[in-house]
C-alpha positions in Angstrom: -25.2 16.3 -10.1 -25.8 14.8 -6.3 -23.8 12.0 -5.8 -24.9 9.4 -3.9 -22.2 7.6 -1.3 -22.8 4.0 -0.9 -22.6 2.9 3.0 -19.2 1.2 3.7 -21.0 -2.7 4.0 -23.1 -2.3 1.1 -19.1 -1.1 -0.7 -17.9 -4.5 0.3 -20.9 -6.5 -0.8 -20.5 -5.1 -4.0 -16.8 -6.4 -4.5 -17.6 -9.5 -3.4 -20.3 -9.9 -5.6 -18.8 -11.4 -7.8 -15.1 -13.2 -8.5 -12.3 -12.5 -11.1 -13.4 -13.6 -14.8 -16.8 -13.3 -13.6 -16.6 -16.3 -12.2 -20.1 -16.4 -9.5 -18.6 -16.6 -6.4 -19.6 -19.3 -4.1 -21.2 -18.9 -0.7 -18.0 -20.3 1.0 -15.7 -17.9 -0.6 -18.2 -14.9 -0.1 -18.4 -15.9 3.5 -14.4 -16.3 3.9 -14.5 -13.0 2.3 -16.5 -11.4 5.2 -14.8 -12.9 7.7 -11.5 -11.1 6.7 -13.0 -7.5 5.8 -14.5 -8.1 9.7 -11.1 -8.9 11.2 -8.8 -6.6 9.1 -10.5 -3.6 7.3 -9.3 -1.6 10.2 -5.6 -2.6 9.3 -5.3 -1.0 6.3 -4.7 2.5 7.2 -3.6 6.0 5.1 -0.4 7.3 5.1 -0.6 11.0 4.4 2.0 13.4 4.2 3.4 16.8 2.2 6.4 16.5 -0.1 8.6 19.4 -0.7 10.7 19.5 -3.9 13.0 22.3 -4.8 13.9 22.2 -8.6 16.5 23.6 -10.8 16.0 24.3 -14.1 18.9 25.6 -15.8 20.6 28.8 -13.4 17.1 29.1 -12.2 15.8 27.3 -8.9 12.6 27.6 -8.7 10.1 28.0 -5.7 9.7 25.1 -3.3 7.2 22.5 -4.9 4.4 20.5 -2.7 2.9 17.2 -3.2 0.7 15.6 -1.0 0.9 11.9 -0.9 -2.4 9.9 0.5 -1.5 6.4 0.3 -2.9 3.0 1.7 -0.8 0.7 4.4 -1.1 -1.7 6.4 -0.4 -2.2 10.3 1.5 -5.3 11.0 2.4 -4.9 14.8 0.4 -4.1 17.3 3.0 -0.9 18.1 1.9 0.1 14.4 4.8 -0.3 12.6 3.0 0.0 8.5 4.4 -0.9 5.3 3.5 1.3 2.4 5.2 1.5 -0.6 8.5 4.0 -1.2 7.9 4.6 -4.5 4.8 6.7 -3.7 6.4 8.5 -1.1 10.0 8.6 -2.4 10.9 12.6 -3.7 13.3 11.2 -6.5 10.7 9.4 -8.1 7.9 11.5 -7.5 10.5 13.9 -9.2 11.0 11.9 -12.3 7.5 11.5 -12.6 6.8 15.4 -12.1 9.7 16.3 -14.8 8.3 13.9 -17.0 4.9 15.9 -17.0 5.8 19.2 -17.2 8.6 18.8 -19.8 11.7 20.5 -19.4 11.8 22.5 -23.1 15.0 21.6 -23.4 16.5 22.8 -20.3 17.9 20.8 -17.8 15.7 19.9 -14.8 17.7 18.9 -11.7 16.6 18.0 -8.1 17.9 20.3 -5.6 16.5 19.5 -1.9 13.8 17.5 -0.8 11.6 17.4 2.5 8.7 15.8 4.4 6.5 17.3 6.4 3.6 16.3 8.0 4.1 12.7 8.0 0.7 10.7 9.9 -1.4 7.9 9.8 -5.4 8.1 9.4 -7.1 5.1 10.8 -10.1 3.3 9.9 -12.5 6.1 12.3 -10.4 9.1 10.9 -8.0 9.9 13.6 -4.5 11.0 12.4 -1.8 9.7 14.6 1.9 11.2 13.8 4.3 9.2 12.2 7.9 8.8 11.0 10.0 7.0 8.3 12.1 4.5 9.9 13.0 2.4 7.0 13.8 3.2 3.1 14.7 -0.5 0.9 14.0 1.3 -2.6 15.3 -2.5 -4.3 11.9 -3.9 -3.2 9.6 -0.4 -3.2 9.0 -1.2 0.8 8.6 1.9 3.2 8.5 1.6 7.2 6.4 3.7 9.5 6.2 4.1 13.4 4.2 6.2 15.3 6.0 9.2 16.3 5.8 8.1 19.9 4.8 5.2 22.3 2.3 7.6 23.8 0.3 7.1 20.1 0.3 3.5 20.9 -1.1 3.5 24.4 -3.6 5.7 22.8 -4.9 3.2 20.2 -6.1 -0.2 20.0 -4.9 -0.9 16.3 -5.7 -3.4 14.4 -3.0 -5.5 12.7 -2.2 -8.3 10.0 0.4 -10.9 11.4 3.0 -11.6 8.2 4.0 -14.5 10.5 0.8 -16.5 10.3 1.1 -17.1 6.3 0.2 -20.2 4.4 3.7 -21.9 3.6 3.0 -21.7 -0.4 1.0 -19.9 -3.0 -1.6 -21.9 -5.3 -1.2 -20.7 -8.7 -4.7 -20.2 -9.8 -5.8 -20.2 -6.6 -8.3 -17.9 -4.8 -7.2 -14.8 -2.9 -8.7 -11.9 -1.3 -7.5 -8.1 -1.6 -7.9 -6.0 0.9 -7.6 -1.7 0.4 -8.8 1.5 1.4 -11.0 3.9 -1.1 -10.2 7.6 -1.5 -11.0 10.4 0.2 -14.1 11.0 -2.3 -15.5 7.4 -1.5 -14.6 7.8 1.8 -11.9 5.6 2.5 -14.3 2.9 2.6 -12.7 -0.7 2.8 -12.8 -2.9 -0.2 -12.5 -6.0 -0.5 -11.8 -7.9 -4.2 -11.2 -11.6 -4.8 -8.5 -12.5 -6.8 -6.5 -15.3 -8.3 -2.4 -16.6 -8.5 -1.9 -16.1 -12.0 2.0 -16.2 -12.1 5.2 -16.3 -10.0 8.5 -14.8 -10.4 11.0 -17.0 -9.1 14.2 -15.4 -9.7 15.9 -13.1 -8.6 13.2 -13.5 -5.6 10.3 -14.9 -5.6 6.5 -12.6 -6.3 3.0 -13.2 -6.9 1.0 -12.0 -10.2 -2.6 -12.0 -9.3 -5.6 -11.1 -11.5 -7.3 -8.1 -9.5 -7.6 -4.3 -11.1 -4.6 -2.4 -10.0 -6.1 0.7 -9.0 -3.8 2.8 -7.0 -5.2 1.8 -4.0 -3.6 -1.5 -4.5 -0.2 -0.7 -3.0 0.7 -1.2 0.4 -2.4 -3.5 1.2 -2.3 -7.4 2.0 -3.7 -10.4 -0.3 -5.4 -13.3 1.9 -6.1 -16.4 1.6 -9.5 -18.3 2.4 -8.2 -19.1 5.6 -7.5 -15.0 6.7 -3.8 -16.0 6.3 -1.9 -13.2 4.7 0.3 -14.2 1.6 1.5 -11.0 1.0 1.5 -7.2 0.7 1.0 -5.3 -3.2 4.2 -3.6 -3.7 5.8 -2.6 -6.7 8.7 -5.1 -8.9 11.7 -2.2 -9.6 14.1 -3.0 -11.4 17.3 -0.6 -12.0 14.9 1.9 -10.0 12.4 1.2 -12.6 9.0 0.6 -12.0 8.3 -2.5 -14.2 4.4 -3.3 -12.8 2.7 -4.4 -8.9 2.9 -7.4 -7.7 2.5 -8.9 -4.4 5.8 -9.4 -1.9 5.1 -12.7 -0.1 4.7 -12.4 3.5 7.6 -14.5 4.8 9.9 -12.5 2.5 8.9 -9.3 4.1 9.8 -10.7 7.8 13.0 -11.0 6.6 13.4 -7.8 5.1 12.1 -6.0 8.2 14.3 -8.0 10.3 17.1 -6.8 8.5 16.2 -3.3 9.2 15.4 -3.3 12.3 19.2 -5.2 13.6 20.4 -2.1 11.7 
């Protein structure tokens, strides 16, 4: 069967035809709407890299295990510095999740040595640019990635989303925009879905429930408003190391967080 690829504008158009509910979307909004996939598709970058595993099961350790990760993130300096989210690219859950397919028949499975390899970020036109992990915070699923050198960015214009210039509160049923990156097989076209505040967590810290499809190109992308203000980026809520759903990390919150890392 031939399967036809849509171009990457007509993609967009067709998340933005229509709103969450299926609720018709008003000119405004749909205009908003291309405003920001016009300023920011180029943002959302992929983080790809190779995970190697060595496992124990029982006496036995078996032979080195790989799993590539292709992930979305954004930019949000120009040097681009990305958030993504650990969880994806974290080897002790990836573990847990691998152990919990194959089954262990009784024996104990146990996590030996874990490695990354070929760590890089593939912009909006396809380039790859190396990259490294500069920052683990696996309380609130967020992941830091640099360029492996300055050279990288003297090399590239990239694009970024500015967690500084955010709208000083979320409107609970009010109208957002997500922005993400397709998969390889679609590919990587942007898309861009409007959705809606439909909760917020206040305590321990405050998050945002909003009423979009999580598709697992949700993570590591940013939620604007009307205005092309970003209120946050999708991560995941852990609790205990658990993974108890996706919600979005306001944007002021993550400042904060990445200042912390960065006087470390």
């Amino acid at each position: 069967m031939k399967l036809t690829i849509l171009p990457l504008v007509a993609c967009t158009a067709l998340a933005l035809a229509t709103a969450p509910e299926g609720r018709a979307m008003s000119d405004t909004e749909a205009v908003a709407g291309r405003l920001i996939y016009r300023k920011y598709a180029d943002a959302v970058v992929v983080v790809k890299l190779s995970m190697f595993l060595t496992v124990a099961m029982g006496e036995r350790v078996m032979p080195p295990h790989e799993n590539k990760v292709d992930i979305n993130g954004t930019m949000i300096e120009p040097s681009g510095l990305t958030v993504t989210s650990l969880s994806m690219i974290d080897p002790h859950l990836v573990f847990d999740a691998l152990r919990s397919q194959m089954g262990s028949g009784g024996m104990n499975m146990e996590l030996k040595t874990t490695e990354l390899k070929a760590v890089r970020l593939q912009l909006a036109d396809g380039r790859e640019v190396p990259a490294k992990v500069v920052w683990k915070d696996a309380a609130h699923d967020l992941a830091l990635l640099v360029p492996e050198s300055d050279t990288a960015a003297r090399q590239h214009s990239f694009t970024w989303v500015n967690l500084n210039e955010a709208p000083e509160a979320a409107m609970l049923l009010g109208n957002y925009y997500h922005l993400s990156r397709l998969n390889e097989a679609m590919q990587r076209a942007p898309m861009l879905r409007p959705s809606t505040i439909t909760g917020i967590i206040e305590r321990p810290r405050r998050l945002l429930l909003v009423s979009t499809d999580w598709f697992s190109d949700a993570l590591g992308c940013p939620v604007f408003d009307a205005q092309g203000r970003v209120l946050g980026i999708c991560l995941r809520y852990m609790v205990d190391g658990t993974i108890k759903g996706t919600v979005v990390v306001p944007a002021a919150d993550l400042v904060e967080m990445i200042g912390q890392a960065a006087a470390q």
